[in-house]
N, C-alpha and C positions, 0 to 999 in steps of 0.2 A: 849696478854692474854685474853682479851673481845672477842679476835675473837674464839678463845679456845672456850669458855664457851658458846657464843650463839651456835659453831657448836657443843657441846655436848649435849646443851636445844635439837636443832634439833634432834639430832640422839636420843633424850632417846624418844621423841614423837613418831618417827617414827619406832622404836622396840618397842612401846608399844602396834601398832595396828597389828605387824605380828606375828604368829602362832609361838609358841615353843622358842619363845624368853627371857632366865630368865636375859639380861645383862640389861632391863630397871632401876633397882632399882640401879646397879649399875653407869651406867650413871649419875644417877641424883643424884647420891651423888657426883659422877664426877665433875658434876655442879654446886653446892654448893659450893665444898670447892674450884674450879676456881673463883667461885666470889669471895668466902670470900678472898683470894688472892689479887684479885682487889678490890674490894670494902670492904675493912672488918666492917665500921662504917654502913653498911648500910644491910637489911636484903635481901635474893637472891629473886627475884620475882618470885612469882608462875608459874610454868609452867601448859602446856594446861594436862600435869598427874596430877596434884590436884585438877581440877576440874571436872575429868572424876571419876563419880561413877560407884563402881558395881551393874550389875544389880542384880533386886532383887531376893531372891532365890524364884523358883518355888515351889507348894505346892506339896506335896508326892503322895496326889488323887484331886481331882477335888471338889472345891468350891462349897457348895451347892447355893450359891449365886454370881449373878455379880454383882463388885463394880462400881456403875455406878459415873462420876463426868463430870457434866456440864456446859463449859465456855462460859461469855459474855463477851464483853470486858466493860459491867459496874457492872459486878456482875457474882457472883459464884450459880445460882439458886440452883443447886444438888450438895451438895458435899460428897463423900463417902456413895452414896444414897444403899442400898442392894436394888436389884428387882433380881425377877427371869429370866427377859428374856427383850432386846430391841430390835428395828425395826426400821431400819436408812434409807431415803430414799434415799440412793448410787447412782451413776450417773448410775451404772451398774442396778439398778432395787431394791426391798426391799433386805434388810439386815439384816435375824434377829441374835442377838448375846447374845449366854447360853454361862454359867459358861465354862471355859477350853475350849474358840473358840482360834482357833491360831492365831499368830501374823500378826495383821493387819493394813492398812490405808488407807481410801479412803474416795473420797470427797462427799459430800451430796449436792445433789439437792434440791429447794425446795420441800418443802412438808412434811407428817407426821413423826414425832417419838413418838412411841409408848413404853409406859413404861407398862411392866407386872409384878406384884405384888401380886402373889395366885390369885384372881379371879378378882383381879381390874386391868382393865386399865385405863390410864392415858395417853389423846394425848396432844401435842404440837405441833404445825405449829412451822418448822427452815426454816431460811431464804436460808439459804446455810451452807457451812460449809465444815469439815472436822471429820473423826469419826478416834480413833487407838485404836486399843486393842490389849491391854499386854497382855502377855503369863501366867502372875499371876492373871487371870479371872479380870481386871480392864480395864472399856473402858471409855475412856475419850472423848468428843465433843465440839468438839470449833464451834461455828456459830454468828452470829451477833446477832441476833435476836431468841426468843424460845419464842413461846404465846402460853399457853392452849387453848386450841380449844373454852371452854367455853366465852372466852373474845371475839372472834372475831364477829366483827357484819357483819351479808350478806348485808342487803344492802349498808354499805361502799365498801365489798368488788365488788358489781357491777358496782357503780357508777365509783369505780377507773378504773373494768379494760375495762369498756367504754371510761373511759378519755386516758387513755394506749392505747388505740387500734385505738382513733380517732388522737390521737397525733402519731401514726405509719402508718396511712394513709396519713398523710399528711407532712411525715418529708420528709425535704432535702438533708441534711447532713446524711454521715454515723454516725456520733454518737449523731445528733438527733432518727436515726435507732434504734441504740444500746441500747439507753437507752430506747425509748421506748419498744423495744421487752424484755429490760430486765422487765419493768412493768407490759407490757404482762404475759410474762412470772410465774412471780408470786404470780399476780394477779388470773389467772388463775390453780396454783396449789391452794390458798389459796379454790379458789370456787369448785374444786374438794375436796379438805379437808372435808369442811363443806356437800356437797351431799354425800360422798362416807364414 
């Protein structure tokens, strides 16, 4: 009888994710009353359907604003922030993104994000990262790291990316290499930040 019910767990999952399929609900009631069969003291475990939400509905016109939310992994700086327009630095080059941009996901490079707000902007140096935006005008940014531009000091950031570069002239090891070019690396977006 267990084996019944896990293969019916399966099959309600796997008609829940293909096109024009309405025997999912019924499957999993399938499943239910297989457990309760076998196990009746005990309540049927959730399947991977109870945790899958609908997305959410699309607006009927276009957002005059984008719901911007911005993740650290020690804090939520932006949450449900409105701005009119951002600018993500994409591996593929800038990125800017207005109310009703389509669905997307790509990773950030260091360098600036730009937040536009009627006539203010607002930069940040991200370390790296990843940006998605939802088809419901909400773009979300996970990165390590987000400093207002204002905070950053030039000359720490020369001094580092002299110690980065003297430490990648003289590494041995590939991932003495690695690490240095990654401090290269962002050392050197940082100081283009601050000129540009």
């Amino acid at each position: 009888m267990l084996k019944t019910a896990s293969r019916l767990a399966g099959a309600t999952v796997f008609r829940r994710f293909t096109t024009g399929s309405t025997a999912a609900p019924a499957a999993e009631e399938m499943f239910k009353e297989a457990w309760s069969k076998v196990v009746p003291h005990i309540d049927p475990p959730k399947t991977p359907l109870s945790f899958i939400q609908p997305p959410p509905q699309l607006p009927s016109s276009i957002p005059p604003k984008l719901t911007l939310n911005l993740y650290l992994p020690h804090s939520t700086d932006l949450l449900n922030q409105q701005v009119d327009m951002v600018t993500v630095p994409a591996t593929t080059g800038q990125m800017g993104i207005l109310p009703g941009h389509t669905a997307t996901m790509t990773e950030l490079n260091p360098g600036i994000l730009l937040l536009h707000q009627g006539n203010q902007t607002t930069k940040y140096f991200v370390s790296a990262g990843f940006a998605f935006v939802h088809p419901n005008s909400v773009a979300d940014i996970i990165t390590l790291e987000a400093v207002p531009i204002n905070r950053i000091d030039p000359n720490m950031i020369e001094k580092g990316l002299a110690e980065f570069s003297q430490k990648l002239s003289s590494a041995t090891t590939d991932y003495e290499k690695a690490k240095a070019q990654i401090g290269v690396d962002v050392h050197s977006a940082l100081q283009s930040a601050l000129t540009g």
